[in-house]
DOGURO-993087 format. One record per atom (N, C-alpha, C): x, z, y. Coordinates in pm, whole numbers, plus 50000, padded with zeros to 5 digits. Example, Ala and Ser with C-alpha at 12.3 -4.5 7.8 and 13.67 -1.06 7.14 Angstrom:
2
513195078049431 512305078049550 513205078049670 512855070849775 513675071449894 512905078750003 
! end
This chain:
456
717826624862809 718746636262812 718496644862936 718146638963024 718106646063181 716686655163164 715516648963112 714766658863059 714536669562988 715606665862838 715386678062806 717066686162874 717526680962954 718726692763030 717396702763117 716716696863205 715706703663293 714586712663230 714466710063080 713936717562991 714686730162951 715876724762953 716326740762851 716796749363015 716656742463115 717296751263265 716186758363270 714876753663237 713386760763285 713546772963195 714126770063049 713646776762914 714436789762953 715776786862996 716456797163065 716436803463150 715686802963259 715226808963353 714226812763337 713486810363250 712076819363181 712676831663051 714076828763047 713966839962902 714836850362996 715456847363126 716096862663205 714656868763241 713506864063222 712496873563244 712216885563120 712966881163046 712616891762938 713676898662906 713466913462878 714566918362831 714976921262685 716226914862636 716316911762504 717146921662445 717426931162543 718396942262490 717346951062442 717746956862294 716296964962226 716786976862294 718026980362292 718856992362279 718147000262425 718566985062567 718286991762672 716346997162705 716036984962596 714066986062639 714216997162599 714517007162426 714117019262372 714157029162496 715427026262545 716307036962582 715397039462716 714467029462796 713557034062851 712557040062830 712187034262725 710557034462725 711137050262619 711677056562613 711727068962551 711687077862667 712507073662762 712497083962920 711287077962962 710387074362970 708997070063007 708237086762945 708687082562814 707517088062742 708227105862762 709257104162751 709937121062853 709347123262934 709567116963064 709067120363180 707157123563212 706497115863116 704717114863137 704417125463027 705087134662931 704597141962850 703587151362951 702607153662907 701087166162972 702337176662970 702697180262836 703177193962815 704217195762755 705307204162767 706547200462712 706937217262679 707597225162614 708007239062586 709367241762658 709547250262679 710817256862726 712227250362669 712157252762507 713617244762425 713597233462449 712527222762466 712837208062488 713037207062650 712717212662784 713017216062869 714927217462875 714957225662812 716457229362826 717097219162746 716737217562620 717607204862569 717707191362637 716977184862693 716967173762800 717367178862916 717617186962964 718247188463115 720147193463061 720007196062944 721507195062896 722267183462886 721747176962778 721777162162732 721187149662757 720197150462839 719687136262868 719617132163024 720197139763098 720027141163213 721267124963284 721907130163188 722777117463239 722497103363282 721387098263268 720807087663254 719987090563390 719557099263448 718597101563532 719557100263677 720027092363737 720497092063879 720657086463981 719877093464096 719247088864210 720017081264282 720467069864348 721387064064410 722667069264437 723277073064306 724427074364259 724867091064327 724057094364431 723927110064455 724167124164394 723407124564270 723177134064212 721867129564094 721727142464034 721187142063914 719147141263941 718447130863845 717007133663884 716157141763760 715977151663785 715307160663688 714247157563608 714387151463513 712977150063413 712127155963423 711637166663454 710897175163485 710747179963598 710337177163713 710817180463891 709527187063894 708887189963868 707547201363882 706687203563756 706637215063696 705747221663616 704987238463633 704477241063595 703707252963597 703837258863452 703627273563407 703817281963250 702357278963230 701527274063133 700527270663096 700007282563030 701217283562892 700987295062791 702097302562723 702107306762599 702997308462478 702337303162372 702997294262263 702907291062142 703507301762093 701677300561998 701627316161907 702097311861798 702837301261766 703507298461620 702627283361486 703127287561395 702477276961348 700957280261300 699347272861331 698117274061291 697797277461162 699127274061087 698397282460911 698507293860899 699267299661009 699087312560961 698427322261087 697137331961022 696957340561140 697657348261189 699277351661117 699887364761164 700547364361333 700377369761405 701167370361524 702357369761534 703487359361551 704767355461543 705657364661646 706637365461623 707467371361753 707237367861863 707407368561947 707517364462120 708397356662092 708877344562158 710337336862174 710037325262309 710917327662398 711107321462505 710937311962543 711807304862362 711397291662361 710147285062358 709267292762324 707997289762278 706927286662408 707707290162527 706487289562638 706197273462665 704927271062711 704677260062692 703877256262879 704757248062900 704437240663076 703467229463032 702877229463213 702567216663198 702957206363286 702767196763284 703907183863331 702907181263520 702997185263638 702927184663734 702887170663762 703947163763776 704737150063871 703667140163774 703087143863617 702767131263591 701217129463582 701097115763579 699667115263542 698707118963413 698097128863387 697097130363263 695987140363291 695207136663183 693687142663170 693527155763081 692877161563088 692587171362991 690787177762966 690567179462872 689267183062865 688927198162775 688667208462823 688727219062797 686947220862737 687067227162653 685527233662598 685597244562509 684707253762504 684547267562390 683297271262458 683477284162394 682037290862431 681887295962527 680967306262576 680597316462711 681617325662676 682127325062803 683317341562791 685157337862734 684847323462662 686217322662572 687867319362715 687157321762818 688327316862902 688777297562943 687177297562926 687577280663005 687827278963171 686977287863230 687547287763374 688747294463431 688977300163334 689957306263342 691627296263339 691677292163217 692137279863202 692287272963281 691627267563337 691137256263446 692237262263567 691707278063590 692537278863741 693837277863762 694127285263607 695797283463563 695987268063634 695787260763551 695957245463603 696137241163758 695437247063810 695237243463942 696267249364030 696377265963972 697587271764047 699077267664000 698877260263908 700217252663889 700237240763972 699097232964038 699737221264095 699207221364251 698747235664299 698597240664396 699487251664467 699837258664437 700657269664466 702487267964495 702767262064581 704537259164640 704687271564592 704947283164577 706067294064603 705637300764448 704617296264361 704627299764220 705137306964142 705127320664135 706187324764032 705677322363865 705287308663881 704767306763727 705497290263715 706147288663778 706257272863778 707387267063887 707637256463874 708207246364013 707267236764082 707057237964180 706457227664277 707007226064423 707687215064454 708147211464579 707157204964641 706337199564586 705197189764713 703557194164609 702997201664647 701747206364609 701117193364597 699657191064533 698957184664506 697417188364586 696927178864597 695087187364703 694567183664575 693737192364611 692717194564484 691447193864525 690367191264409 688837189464420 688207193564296 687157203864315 686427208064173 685207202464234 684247197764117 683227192864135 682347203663998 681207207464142 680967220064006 679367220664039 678007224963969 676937219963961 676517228563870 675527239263913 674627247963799 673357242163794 672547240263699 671287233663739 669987243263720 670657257563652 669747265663651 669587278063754 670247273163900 670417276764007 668727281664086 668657294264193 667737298964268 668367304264374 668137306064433 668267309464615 668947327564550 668927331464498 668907344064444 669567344464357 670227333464254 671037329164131 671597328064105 672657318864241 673317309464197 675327314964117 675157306063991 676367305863998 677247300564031 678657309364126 679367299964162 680427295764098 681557284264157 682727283064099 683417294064122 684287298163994 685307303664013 686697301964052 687207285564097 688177287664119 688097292064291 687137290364337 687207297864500 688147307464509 688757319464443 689067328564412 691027323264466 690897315764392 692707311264453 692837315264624 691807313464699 692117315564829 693077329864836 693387336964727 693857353264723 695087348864715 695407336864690 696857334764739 697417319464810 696997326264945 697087315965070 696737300765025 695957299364955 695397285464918 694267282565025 694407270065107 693247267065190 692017265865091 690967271565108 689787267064989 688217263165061 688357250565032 686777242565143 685927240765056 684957253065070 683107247764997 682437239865061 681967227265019 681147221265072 680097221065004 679047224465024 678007227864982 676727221365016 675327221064934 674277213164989 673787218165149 673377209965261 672817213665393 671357228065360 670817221565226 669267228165195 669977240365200 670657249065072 670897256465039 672507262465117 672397258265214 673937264665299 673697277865305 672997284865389 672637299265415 672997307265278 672257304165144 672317309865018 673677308364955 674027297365012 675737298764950 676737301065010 676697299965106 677917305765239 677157325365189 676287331365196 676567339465167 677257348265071 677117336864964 677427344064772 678677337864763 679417333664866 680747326664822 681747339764921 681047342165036 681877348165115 681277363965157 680837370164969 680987380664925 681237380164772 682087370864709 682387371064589 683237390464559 682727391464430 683247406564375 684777401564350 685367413564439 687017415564398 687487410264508 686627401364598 687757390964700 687907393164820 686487398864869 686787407765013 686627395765071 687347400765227 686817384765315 688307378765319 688027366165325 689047353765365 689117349665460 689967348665533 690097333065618 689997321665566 690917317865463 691177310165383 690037305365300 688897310865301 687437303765228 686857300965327 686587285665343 685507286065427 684327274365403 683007279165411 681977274065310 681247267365453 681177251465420 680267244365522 679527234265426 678437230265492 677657225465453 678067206665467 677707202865344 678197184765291 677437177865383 678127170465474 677427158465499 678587148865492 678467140665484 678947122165461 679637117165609 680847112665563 681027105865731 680627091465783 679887087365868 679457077065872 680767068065911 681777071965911 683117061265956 683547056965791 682877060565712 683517059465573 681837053365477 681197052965528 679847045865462 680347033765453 679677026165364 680067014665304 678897013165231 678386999665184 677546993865159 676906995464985 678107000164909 677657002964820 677917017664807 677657026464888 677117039864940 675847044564977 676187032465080 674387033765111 673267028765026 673687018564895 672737011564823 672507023664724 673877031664681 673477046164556 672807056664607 672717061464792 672087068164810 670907068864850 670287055164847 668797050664839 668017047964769 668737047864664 668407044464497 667937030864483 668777022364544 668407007764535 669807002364398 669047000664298 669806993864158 669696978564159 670486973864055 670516964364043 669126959463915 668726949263943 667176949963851 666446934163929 665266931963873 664616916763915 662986927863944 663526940163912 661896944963952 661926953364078 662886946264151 662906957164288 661676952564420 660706960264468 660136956064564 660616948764662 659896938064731 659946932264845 661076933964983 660766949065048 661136953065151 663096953165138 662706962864977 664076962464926 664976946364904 664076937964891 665266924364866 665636923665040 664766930365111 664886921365295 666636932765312 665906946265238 667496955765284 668416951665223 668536944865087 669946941465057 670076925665168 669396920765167 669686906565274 670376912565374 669726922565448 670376924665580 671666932965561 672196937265470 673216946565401 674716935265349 673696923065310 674526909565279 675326907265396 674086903265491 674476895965623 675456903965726 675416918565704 676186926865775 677796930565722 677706926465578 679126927865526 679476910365570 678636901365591 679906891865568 679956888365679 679436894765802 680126896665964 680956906865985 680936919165889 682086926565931 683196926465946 684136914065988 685186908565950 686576917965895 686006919365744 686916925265689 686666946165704 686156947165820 685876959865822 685586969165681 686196979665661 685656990465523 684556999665599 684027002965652 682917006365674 681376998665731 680307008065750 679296998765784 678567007065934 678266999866017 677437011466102 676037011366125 675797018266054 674487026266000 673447025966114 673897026466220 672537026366367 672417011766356 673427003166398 673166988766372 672336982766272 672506988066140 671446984266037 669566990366033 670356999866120 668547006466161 667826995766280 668916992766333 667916984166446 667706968466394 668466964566282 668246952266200 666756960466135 666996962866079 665766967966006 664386970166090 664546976266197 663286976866275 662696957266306 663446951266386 663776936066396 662456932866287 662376937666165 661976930566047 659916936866047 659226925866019 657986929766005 657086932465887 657736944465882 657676953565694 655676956165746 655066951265609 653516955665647 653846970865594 652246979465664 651906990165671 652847001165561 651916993465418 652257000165309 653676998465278 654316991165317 655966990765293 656936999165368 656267010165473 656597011165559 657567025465530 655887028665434 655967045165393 657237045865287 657387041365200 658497039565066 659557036865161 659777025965230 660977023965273 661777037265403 660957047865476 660817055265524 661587063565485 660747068465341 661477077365247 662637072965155 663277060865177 664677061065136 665547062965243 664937058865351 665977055765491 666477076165495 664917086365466 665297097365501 666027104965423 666077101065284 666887106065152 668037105065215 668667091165305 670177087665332 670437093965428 669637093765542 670127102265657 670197119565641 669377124765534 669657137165485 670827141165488 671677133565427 673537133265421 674267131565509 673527127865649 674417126565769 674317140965861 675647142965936 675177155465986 674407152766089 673477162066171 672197161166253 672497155566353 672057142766418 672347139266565 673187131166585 673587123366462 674567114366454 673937099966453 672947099366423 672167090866360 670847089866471 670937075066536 670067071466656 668607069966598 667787080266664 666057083366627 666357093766525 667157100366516 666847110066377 666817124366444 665727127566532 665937136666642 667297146466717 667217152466794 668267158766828 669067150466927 669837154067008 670717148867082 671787138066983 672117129667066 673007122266977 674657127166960 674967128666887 676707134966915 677517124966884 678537127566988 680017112066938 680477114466789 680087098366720 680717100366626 681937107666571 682857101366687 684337103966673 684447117066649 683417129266692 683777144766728 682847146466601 682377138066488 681337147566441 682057157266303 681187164466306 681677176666184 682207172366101 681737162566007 681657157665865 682857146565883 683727142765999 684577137965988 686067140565911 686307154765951 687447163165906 687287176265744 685637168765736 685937175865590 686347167965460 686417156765518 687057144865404 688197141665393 689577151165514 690997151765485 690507164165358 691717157465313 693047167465208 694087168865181 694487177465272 695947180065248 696537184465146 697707183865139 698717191565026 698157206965032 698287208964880 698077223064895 696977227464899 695747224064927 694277228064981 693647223564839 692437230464815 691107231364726 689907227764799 689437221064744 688187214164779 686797216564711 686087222364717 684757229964628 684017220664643 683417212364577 682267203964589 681227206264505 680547221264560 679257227664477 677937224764534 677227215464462 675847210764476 674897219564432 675027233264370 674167239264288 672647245464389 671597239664359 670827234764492 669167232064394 668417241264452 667027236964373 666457224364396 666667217664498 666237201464534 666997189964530 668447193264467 669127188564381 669217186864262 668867174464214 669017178663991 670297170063955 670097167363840 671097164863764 672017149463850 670437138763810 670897125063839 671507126863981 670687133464087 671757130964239 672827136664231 672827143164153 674417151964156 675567141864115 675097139763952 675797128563971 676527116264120 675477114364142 675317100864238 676347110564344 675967116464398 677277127764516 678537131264462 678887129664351 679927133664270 680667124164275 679777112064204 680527096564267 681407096464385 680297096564513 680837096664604 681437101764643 681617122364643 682607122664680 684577119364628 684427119264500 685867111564390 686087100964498 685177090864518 685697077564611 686317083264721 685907089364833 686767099564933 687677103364936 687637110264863 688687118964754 690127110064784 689697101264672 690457090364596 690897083064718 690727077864863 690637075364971 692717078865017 692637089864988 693957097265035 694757102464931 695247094064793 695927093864734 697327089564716 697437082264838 698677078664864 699307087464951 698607095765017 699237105365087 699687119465017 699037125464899 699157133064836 699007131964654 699567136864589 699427136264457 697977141664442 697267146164354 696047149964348 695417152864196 694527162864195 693967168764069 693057171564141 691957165364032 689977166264020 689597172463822 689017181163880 688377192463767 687027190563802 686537185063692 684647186263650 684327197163611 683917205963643 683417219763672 682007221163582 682017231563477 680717232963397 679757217763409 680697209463350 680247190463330 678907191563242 678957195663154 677657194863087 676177200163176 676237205863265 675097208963339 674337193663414 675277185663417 674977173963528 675247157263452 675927162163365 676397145763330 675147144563212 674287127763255 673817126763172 673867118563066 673317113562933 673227099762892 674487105162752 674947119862777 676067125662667 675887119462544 677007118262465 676357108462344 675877127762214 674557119162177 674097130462098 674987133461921 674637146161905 675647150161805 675537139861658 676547140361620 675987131561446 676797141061345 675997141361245 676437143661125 677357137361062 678127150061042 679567141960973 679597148460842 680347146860775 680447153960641 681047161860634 681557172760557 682587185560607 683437184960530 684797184260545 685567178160428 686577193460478 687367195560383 688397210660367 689087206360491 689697197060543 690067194760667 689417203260789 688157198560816 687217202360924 686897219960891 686317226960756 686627235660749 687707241360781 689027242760749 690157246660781 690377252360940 690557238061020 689607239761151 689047245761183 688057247061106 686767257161218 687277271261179 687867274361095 688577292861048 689397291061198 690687283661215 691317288461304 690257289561455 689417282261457 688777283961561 688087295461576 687367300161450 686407315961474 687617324161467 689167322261444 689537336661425 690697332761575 690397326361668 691487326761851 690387337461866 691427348962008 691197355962048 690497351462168 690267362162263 689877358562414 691297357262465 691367343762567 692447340462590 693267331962510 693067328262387 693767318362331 692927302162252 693647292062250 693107281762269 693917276562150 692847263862066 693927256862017 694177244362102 694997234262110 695997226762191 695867216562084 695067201562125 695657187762034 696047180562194 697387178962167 697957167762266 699127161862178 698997153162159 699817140762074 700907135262133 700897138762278 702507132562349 703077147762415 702587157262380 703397169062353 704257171562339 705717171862386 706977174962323 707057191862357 706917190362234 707297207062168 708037213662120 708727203862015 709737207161895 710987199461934 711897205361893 713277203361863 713797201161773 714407194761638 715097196261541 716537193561531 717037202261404 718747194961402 718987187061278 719987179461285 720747174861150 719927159761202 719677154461313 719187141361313 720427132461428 720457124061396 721307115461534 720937101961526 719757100561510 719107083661507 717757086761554 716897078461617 715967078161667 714927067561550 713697079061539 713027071161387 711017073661477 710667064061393 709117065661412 708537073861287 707567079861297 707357091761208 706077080561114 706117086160994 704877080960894 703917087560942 702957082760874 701617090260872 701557107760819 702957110460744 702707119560668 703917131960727 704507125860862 705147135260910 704167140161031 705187150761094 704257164061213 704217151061351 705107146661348 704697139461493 706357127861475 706087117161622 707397111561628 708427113461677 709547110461681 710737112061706 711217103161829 711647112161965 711547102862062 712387104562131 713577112262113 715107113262182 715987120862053 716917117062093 717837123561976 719467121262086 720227131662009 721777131162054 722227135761888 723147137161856 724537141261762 723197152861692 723117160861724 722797170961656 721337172761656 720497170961773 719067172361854 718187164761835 717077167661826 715807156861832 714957160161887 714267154161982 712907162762060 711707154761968 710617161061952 709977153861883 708497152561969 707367145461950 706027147761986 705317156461861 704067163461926 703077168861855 701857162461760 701977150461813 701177140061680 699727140261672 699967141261584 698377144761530 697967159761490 699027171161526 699187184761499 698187190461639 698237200961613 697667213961704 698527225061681 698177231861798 699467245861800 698087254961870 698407265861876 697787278361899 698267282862009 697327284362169 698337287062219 697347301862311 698707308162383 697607324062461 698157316562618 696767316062652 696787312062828 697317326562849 698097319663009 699187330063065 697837338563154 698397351363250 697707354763309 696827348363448 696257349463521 696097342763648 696957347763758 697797338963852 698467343363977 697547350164065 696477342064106 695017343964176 694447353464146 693657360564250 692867369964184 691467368064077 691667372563985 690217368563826 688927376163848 688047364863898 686477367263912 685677361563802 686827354463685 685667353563556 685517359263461 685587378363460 685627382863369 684297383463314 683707387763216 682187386063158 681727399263231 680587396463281 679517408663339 679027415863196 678947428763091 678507434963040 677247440263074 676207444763043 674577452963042 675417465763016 675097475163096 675147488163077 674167499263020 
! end
């Protein structure tokens, strides 16, 4: 008996781990799915800050806003079956969700307003004083952007540089090769005049933030059983230096140069290993790095230290577009800088935009043949007949719609518009599903440098 008493005490103290109230789990996991919507419209906006707000409160203080930062994205042009242009209606404007976490992936053609798009975005989770939106604590930002059909004479740049037109800090960091060519074409962009607020320096790496599997991607040492000789002695000594670093997140890079000298690499090993050591130190700024000519400068003071903060509020340009740059290193720098990046996320909320991605990402999965069923047709009409400036929109946790005559909370079939994910007496907010809506990007706050160049 004493056993199974100590059995059912365990059984019981293992089932307060669960919560058995359905009513209270729904009743969360519906304000979950409130609060993380990408995009939400004006009427469901107002209907939840009427009615659902009650539930939202901060240590008994006052009320916590479901929505505590968004930006005007667009207007929903109405429903996709039909091409006619719907009224204007208020309700119809469509935000996007700031405070939460999500992705988005934008594509069309030359000219259709994808960068455009993009900046919208940015000046919604950049811009405190917004007259397009709410934002109390800005977000730092980073575009990672890469032309590969770039010349000293060519190059295209990013367009969101252009936000600097409204007091946005905006930092190009750019390749060392090609600095001269792009500090010039950034800081005479058409329409923008000069900035303070742009300022274009050249990328180098901070050696207080190198780390071991930094230095292994920027030497091009992989993982493989066909790696030369010299290379098994550099990961040994790369071994032996992380598991004395006691605990340290960085590595110091002069120290591993003088391990490395220590070592009696023959002739021919000398040259290859040379030319990885100089690929890496390329990325350091000049003089930091003991034997790499030049005076030596204190780490602590060097350049490349303070271009790896990001503050609230600030844009970060990370344009490689560079003739002795291709695709694969871009990649590999892109990596690295996200890890950086990613470094100071606890200090700031944050948004990263892949910038004209198809120029650089490789390994894309190639197209396949599908069959064309009246579905996919259908589709492609609304697509040849959006204007410049308008987009169609699939986001599935979308709350868009509103309905009446419901007061129960239901999961939708396969054969309804989307699910049902708050309700009161009369109201229902619903998701967008498996639907698309039509929508016209708003104007830019910033000044617009992506209009299409015409031949005269």
């Amino acid at each position: 008996m004493a056993e199974k008493s100590s059995f059912n005490e365990e059984a019981l103290r293992h089932l307060r781990l669960i919560n058995v109230d359905e009513d209270e789990g729904t009743r969360k996991h519906l304000q979950e799915e409130l609060t993380t919507a990408p995009l939400f419209s004006a009427l469901v906006r107002e209907v939840i800050e009427n009615e659902y707000q009650g539930d939202h409160i901060v240590n008994g203080k006052g009320r916590k806003l479901v929505y505590p930062q968004y930006g005007l994205l667009g207007l929903r042009m109405g429903s996709t079956t039909s091409p006619d242009t719907p009224a204007v209606d208020e309700d119809d404007l469509v935000y996007a969700n700031v405070s939460a976490p999500w992705s988005a992936f934008i594509c069309g053609s030359q000219g259709s307003g994808m960068s455009h798009t993009l900046s919208c975005m940015l000046e919604n989770s950049l811009i405190e004083s917004s007259p397009a939106g709410k934002l109390s604590s800005p977000l730092a930002g980073m575009v990672l952007h890469y032309d590969k059909f770039t010349a000293f004479s060519s190059t295209q740049l990013c367009e969101a540089a252009y936000l600097c037109s409204s007091n946005i800090p905006v930092r190009v960091l750019v390749s060392p090769s090609n600095y001269h060519a792009m500090k010039n074409a950034y800081e005479n962009l058409p329409g923008l005049g000069k900035s303070n607020l742009l300022r274009v320096v050249p990328m180098y790496l901070p050696q207080k933030h190198l780390n071991i599997s930094m230095m292994k991607t920027l030497m091009g040492i992989n993982a493989g059983d066909d790696q030369p000789l010299y290379v098994e002695v550099v990961i040994k000594i790369l071994r032996e230096m992380a598991r004395t670093s006691q605990g340290q997140s960085h590595l110091d890079y002069n120290a591993f140069k003088r391990r490395l000298e220590k070592e009696d690499f023959l002739t021919r090993q000398n040259a290859p290993l040379n030319m990885r050591l100089e690929v890496l130190e390329s990325f350091f700024e000049p003089g930091t790095v003991v034997g790499s000519g030049g005076k030596q400068k204190n780490p602590a003071k060097a350049l490349s230290d303070d271009l790896w903060d990001f503050p609230k509020g600030s844009l970060t340009i990370v344009d490689l577009s560079c003739p002795f740059i291709g695709p694969d290193d871009t990649c590999t720098l892109f990596n690295i800088c996200v890890s950086l990046f990613l470094k100071g996320r606890a200090d700031a909320g944050q948004i990263i935009a892949l910038d004209e991605a198809h120029n650089h990402i490789a390994g894309a999965a190639t197209a396949r043949a599908n069959k064309e069923g009246e579905t996919s047709l259908d589709l492609f009409g609304k697509i040849v007949r959006l204007g410049t400036g308008e987009a169609l929109v699939f986001c599935p946790t979308a709350m868009l719609d509103v309905t009446s005559g419901l007061d129960h909370i239901e999961e939708s079939s396969e054969s309804n518009r989307g699910s049902s994910v708050a309700s009161t007496e009369h109201q229902t907010v619903t998701k967008l599903g498996s639907e698309h809506i039509r929508l016209r990007v708003r104007k830019r706050i910033t000044a617009d440098g992506g209009r299409s160049q015409l031949a005269e």
